[in-house]
TITORLO-154788 format. One record per residue (C-alpha): residue number from 1; residue in three letters; chain; z, x, y. Coordinates in steps of 0.02 Angstrom, whole numbers, plus 50000, padded with zeros to 5 digits. Each point is the difference from the previous one (the first is absolute). Layout:
residues N
     i    aa   ch      c3      c1      c2
   NUM   Ala    A       Z       X       Y
...
END
This chain:
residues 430
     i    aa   ch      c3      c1      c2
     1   Unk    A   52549   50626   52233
     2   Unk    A   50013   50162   49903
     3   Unk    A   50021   49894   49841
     4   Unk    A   49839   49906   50037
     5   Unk    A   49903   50188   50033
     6   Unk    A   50056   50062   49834
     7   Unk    A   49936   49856   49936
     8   Unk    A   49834   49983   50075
     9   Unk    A   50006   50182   49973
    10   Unk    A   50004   49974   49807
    11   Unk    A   49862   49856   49995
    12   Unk    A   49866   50132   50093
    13   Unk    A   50029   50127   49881
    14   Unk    A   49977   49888   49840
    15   Unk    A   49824   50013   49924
    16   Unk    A   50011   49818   49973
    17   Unk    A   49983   49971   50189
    18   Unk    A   49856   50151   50028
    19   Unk    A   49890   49901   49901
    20   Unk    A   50036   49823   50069
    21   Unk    A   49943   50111   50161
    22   Unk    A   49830   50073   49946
    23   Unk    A   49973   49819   49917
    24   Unk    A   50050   49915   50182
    25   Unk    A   49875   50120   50076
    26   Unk    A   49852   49968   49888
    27   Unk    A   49998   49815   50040
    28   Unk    A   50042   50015   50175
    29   Unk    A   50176   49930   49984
    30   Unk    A   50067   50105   50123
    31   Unk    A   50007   50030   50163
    32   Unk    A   49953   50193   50060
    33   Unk    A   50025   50047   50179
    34   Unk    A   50122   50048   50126
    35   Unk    A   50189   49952   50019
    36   Unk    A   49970   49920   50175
    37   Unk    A   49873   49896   49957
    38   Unk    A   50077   49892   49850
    39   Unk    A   50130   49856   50055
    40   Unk    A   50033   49951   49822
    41   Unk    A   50148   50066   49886
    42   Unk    A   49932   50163   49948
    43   Unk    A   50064   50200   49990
    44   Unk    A   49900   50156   50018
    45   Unk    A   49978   50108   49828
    46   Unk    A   49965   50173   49965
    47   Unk    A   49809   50051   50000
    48   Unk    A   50032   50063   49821
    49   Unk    A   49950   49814   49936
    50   Unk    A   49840   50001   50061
    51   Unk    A   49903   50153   49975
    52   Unk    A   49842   49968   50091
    53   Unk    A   50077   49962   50162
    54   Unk    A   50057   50147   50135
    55   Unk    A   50167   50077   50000
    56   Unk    A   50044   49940   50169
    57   Unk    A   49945   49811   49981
    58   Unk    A   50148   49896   49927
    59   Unk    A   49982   49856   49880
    60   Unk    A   50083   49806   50018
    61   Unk    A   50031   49894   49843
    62   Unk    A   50021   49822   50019
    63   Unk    A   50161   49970   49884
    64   Unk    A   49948   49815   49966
    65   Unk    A   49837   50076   49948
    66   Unk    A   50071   50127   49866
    67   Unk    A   50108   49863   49939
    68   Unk    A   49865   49893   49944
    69   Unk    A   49915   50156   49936
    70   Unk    A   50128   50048   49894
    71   Unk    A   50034   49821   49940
    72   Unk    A   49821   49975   49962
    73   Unk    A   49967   50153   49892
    74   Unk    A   50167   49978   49904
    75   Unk    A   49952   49836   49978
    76   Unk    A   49828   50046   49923
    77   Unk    A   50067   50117   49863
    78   Unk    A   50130   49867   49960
    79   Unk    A   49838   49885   49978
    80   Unk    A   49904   50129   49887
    81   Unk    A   50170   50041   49906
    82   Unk    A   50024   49811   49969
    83   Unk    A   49832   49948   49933
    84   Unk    A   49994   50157   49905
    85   Unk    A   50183   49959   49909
    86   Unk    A   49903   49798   49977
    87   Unk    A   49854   50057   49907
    88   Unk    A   50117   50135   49889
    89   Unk    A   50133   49839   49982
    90   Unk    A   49851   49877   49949
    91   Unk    A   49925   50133   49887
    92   Unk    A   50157   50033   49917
    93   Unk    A   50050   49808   49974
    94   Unk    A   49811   49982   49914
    95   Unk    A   50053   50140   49866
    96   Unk    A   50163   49924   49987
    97   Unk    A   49900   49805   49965
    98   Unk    A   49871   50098   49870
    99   Unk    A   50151   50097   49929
   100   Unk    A   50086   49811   49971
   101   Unk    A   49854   49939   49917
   102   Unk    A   49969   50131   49883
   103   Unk    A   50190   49987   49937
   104   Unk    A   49961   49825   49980
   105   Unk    A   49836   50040   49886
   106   Unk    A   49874   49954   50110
   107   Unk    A   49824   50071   50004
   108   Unk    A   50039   50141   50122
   109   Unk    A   49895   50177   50011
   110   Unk    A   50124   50158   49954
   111   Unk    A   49925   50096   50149
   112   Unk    A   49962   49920   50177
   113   Unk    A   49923   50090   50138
   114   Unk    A   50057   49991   50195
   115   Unk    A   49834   49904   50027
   116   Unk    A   50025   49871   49867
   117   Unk    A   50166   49980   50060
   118   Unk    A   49935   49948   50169
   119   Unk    A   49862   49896   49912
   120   Unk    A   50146   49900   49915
   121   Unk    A   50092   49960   50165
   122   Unk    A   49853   49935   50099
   123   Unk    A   49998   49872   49850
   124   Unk    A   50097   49861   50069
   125   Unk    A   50063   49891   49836
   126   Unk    A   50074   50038   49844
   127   Unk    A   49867   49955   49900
   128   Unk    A   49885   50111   50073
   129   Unk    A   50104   50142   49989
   130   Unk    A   50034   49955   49802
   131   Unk    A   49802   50000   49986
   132   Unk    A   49963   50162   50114
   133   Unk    A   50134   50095   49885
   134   Unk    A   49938   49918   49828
   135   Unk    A   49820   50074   50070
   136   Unk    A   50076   50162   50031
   137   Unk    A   50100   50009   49803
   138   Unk    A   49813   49961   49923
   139   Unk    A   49914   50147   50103
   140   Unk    A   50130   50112   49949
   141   Unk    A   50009   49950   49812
   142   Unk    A   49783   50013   50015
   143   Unk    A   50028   50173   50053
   144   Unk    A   50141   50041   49894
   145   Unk    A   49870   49939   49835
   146   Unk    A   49868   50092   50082
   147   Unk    A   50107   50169   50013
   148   Unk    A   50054   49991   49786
   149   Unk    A   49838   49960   49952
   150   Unk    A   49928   50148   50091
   151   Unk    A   50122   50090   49931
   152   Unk    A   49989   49959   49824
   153   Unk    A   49821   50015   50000
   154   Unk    A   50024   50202   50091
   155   Unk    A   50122   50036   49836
   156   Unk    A   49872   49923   49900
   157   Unk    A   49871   50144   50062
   158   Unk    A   50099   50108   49995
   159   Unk    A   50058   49978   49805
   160   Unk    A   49811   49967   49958
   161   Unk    A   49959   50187   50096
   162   Unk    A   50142   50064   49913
   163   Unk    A   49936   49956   49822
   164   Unk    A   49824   50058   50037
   165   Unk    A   50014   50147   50058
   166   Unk    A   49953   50066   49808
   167   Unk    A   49846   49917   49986
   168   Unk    A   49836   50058   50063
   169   Unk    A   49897   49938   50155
   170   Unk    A   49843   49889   49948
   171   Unk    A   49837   50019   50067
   172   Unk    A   49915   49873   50073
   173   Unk    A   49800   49967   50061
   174   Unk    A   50053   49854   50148
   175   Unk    A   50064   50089   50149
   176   Unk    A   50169   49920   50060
   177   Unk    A   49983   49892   50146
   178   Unk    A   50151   50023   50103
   179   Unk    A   50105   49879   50113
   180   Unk    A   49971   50105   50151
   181   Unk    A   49818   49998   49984
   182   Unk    A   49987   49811   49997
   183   Unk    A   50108   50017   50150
   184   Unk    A   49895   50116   50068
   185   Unk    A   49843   49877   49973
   186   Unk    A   50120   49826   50084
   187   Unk    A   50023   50122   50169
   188   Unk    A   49817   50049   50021
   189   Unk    A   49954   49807   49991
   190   Unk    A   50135   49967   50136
   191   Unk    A   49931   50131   50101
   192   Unk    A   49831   49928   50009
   193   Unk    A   50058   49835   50009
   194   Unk    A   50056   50058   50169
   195   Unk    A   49849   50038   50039
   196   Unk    A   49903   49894   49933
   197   Unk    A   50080   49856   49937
   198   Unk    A   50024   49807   50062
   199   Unk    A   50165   50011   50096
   200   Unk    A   50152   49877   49959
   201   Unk    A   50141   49969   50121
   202   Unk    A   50176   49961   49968
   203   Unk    A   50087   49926   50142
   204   Unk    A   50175   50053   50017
   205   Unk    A   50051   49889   50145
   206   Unk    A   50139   49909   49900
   207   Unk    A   50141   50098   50024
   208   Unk    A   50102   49885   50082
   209   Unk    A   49949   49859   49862
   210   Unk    A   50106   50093   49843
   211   Unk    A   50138   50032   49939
   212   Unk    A   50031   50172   49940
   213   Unk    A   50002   49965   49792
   214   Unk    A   49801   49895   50072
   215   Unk    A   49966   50190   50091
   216   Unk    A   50024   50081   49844
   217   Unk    A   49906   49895   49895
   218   Unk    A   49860   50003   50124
   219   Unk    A   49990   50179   49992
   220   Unk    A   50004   49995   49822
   221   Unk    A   49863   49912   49993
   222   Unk    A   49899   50073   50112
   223   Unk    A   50012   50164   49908
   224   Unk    A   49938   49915   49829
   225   Unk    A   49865   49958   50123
   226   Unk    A   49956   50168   50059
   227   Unk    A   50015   50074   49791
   228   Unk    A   49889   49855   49983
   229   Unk    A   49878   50058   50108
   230   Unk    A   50010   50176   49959
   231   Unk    A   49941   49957   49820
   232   Unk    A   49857   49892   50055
   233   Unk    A   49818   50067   49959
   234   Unk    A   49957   49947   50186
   235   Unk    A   50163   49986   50099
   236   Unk    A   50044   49930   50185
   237   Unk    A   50047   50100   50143
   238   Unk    A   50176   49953   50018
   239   Unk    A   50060   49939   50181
   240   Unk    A   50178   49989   50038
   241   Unk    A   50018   49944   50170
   242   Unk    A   50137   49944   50116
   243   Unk    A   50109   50127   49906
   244   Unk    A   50130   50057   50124
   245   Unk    A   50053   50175   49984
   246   Unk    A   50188   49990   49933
   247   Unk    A   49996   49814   49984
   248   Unk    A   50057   49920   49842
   249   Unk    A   49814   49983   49902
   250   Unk    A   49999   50212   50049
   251   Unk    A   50166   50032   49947
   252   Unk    A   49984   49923   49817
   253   Unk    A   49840   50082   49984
   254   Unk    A   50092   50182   50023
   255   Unk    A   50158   49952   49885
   256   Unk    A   49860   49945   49891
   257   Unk    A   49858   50121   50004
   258   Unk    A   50093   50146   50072
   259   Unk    A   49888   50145   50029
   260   Unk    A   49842   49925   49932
   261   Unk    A   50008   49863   50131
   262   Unk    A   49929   50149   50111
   263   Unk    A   49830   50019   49855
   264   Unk    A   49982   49838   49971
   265   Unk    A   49808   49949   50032
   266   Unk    A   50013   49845   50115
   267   Unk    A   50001   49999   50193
   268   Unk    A   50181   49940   50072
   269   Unk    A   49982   49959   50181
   270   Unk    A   50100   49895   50131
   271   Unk    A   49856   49955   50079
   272   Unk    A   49962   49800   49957
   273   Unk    A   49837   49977   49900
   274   Unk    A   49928   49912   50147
   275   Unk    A   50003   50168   50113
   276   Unk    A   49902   50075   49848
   277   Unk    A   49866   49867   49916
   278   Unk    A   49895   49903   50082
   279   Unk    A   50065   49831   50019
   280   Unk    A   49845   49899   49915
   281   Unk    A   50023   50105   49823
   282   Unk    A   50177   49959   49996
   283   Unk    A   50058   49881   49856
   284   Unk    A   50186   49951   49983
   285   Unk    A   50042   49932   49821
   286   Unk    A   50139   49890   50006
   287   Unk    A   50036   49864   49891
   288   Unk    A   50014   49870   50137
   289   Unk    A   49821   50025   50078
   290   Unk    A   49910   49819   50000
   291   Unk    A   49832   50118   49948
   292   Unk    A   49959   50023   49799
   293   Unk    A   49945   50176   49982
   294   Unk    A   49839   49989   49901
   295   Unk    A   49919   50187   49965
   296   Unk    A   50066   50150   50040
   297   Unk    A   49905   50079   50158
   298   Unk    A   49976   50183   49970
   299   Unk    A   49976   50018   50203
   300   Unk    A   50181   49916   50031
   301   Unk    A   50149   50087   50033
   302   Unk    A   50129   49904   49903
   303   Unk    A   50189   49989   50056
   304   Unk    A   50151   49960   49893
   305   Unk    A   50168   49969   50073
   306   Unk    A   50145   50122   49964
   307   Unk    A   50132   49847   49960
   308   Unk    A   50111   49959   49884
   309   Unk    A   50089   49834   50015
   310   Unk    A   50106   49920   49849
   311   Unk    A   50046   49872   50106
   312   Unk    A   49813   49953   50043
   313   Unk    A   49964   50010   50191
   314   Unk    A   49850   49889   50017
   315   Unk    A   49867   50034   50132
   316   Unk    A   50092   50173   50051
   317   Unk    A   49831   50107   49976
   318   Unk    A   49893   49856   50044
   319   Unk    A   50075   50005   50194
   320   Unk    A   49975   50205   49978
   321   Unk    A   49815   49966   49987
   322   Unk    A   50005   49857   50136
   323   Unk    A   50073   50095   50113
   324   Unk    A   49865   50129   49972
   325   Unk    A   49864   49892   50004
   326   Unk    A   49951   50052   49826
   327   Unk    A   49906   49915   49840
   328   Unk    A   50100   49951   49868
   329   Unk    A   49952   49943   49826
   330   Unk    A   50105   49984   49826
   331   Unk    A   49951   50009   49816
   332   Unk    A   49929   49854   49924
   333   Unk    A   50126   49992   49876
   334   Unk    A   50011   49808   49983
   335   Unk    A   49795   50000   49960
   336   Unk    A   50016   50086   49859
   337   Unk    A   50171   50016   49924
   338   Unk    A   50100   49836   49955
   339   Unk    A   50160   50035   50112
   340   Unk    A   50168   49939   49919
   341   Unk    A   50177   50095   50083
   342   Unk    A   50035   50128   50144
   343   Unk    A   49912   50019   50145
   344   Unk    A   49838   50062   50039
   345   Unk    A   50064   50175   50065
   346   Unk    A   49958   50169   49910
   347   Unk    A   50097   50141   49997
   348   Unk    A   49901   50155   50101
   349   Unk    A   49932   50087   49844
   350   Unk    A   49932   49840   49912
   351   Unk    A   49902   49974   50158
   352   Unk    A   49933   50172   50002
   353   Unk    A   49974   50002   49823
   354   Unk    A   49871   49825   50028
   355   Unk    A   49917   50072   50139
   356   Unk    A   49935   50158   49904
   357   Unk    A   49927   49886   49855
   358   Unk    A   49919   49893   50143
   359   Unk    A   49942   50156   50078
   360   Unk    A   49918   50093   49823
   361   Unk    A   49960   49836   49896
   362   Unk    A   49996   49856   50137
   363   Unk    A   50072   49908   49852
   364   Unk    A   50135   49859   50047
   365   Unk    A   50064   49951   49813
   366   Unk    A   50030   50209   49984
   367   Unk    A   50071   50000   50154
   368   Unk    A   50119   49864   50002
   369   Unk    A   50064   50070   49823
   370   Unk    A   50126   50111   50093
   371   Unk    A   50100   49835   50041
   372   Unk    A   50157   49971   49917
   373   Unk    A   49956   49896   49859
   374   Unk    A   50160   49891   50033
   375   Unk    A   49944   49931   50147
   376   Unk    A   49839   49932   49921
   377   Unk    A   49946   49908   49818
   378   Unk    A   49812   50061   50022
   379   Unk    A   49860   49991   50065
   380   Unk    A   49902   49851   50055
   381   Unk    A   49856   49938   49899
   382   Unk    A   49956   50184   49936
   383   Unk    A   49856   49907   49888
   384   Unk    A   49927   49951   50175
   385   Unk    A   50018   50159   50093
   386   Unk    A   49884   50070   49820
   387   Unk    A   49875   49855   50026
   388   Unk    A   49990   50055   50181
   389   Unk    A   49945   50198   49962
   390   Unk    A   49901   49959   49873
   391   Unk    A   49919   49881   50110
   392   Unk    A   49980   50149   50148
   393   Unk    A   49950   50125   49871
   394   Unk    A   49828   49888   49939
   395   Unk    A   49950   49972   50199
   396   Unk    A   50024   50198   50010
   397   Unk    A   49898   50024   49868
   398   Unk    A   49844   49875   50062
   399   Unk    A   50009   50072   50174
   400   Unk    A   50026   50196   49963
   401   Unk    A   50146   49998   50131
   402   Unk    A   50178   50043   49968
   403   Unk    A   50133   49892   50048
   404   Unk    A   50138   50060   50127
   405   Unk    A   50109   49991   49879
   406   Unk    A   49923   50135   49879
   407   Unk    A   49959   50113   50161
   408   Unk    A   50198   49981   50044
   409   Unk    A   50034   50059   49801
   410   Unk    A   49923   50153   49992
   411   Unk    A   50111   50130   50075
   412   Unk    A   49894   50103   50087
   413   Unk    A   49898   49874   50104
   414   Unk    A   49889   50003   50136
   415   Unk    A   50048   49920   50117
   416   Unk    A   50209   50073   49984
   417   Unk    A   50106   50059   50114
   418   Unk    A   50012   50179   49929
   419   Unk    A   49839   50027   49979
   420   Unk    A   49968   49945   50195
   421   Unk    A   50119   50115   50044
   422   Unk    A   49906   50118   49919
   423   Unk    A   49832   49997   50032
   424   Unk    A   50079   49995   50206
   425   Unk    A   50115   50165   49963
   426   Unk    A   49845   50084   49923
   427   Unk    A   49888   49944   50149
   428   Unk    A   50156   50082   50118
   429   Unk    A   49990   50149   49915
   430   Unk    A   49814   50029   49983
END
């Protein structure tokens, strides 16, 4: 008996046990009340374990109870412990395998990331691992190029300020126009374009349709959209909707932007385009829309899908605008280009770039220029498409009328968007 006290003695007093207490007592494990009144195997405790109760009132632990409680919690941090010492085992065998390879001369990169390392294990064959780390060796040689040349052309400026530091400054009668002026001129033209200009919406709904190399390139893309756009006489107000805050489309845009993702002059929302636009001005351009897209509509609001697919996934952003109940249309490209390889997707910024044409000239065969010329041998029956102006231009002539087609070129029409916008924002202010 006095060997079990000492024991039991021991086992209160370890701070192992106090906590399996206060642990017991948050989740009502325990059972608090008077000796008397409990049948089951229990003993009383000092009221030193449970501060909020009184000094008289004793405390009764079911032992079966703290067993389990013990047991359970032990047998969590074994979990965590485990899984941890899995990932750090799986990791480590992955530098081991791209170690291997690059002993065996394989296309490996010298320096791999944590990320990329977790990249390469989600990729379930060989081959695919060969091509992810092949990709990764070209990046890093690009960059390594990039780095010496910029180099060799800073020691080139500086030699050349070295040796001219004798001669004497010329003067000059044309002002210099600087870089930061011009950029000066691109950001007040995105300002009012957010104002005032015909918005465009990329949908960013497709995370769960890429792969992360397709995310990358996506974003790519859609930022030689947005420099694009920038530059344009007349841009769009960019939309970017659906973009989830720390989801994968707005964590490449910070690794890629970094601080100017914050001055950037588009409007990022996770709001869908449906809870912004009216539904009836809502066009979604997708390549597998039955409907030919014949003019561009300066009242329309135009939406391109943020998706990149090497692999092709047909009718993917056709059921987006199905589900939405939303027009569709696609570029007539097989009315006037004669179609030869590849399919009849454009990359994000080839589909912005045809879209501003359309929207300053109206002009298809300018347009449709910013198609890879190695998808196509020409156009169709240009000779025809001549006879056909020429034809329009002699009826405008005998009736005094314009056709829509020289309204739609001039780039400050009527009957635009921007200029609608406006005359209504001057109306709102007067």
């Amino acid at each position: 008996m006095n060997l079990f006290n000492k024991l039991l003695f021991n086992v209160v007093r370890s701070p192992v046990f106090s906590l399996a207490i206060q642990d017991g007592i948050k989740r009502k494990l325990f059972f608090i009340s008077p000796c008397k009144a409990i049948t089951c195997r229990t003993f009383a405790l000092s009221s030193w374990l449970n501060k909020d109760s009184s000094s008289s009132s004793t405390e009764k632990l079911d032992l079966d109870e703290w067993k389990h409680v013990v047991r359970s919690v032990s047998q969590e941090e074994i979990g965590e412990k485990t899984a941890e010492n899995d990932v750090d085992s799986h990791l480590a065998a992955t530098r081991d395998l791209v170690e291997m390879w690059r002993l065996l001369g394989r296309a490996v990169p010298e320096n791999i990331s944590e990320e990329q390392l977790k990249i390469l294990m989600e990729n379930p064959t060989k081959s695919s691992k060969r091509k992810y780390l092949k990709f990764l060796a070209i990046k890093e040689g690009i960059k390594r190029s990039q780095k010496e040349k910029r180099e060799k052309q800073k020691q080139i400026r500086q030699e050349l300020k070295t040796n001219n530091e004798n001669f004497e400054l010329k003067n000059t009668f044309l002002k210099r126009f600087w870089s930061r002026s011009e950029d000066l001129i691109f950001e007040w033209r995105a300002a009012q374009s957010m104002i005032f200009g015909q918005p465009l919406v990329f949908d960013m709904a497709y995370e769960n349709y890429m792969s992360c190399r397709e995310m990358e390139n996506a974003v790519k893309q859609m930022m030689e959209s947005e420099g694009v756009n920038r530059k344009a006489v007349d841009p769009f107000h960019l939309y970017y909707c659906n973009l989830t805050v720390d989801g994968p489309y707005h964590k490449e845009f910070i690794k890629r932007y970094g601080e100017a993702w914050d001055k950037l002059f588009v409007t990022a929302t996770e709001k869908s385009h449906v809870e912004i636009f009216p539904q009836n001005q809502l066009v979604y351009l997708t390549a597998d829309s039955p409907n030919v897209m014949k003019t561009f509509e300066h009242d329309k609001i135009y939406i391109i899908g943020s998706l990149v697919d090497k692999s092709i996934q047909t009718g993917v952003s056709l059921a987006q605008a199905k589900r939405l109940n939303l027009a569709t249309a696609r570029l007539p490209l097989d009315k006037y280009l004669q179609w030869e390889v590849g399919a009849k997707n454009l990359t994000l910024n080839q589909m912005l770039q045809i879209l501003m044409v359309l929207k300053d000239t109206g002009d298809w065969m300018k347009a449709l220029k910013f198609v890879p010329q190695r998808k196509y041998s020409g156009f169709v029956n240009p000779s025809s498409f001549l006879k056909f102006t020429l034809d329009t231009r002699k009826k405008t002539m005998l009736s005094g009328k314009t056709t829509s087609q020289e309204k739609a070129s001039n780039q400050f029409a009527r009957n635009s968007f921007r200029q609608q916008m406006q005359r209504k924002w001057w109306e709102d202010v007067s």
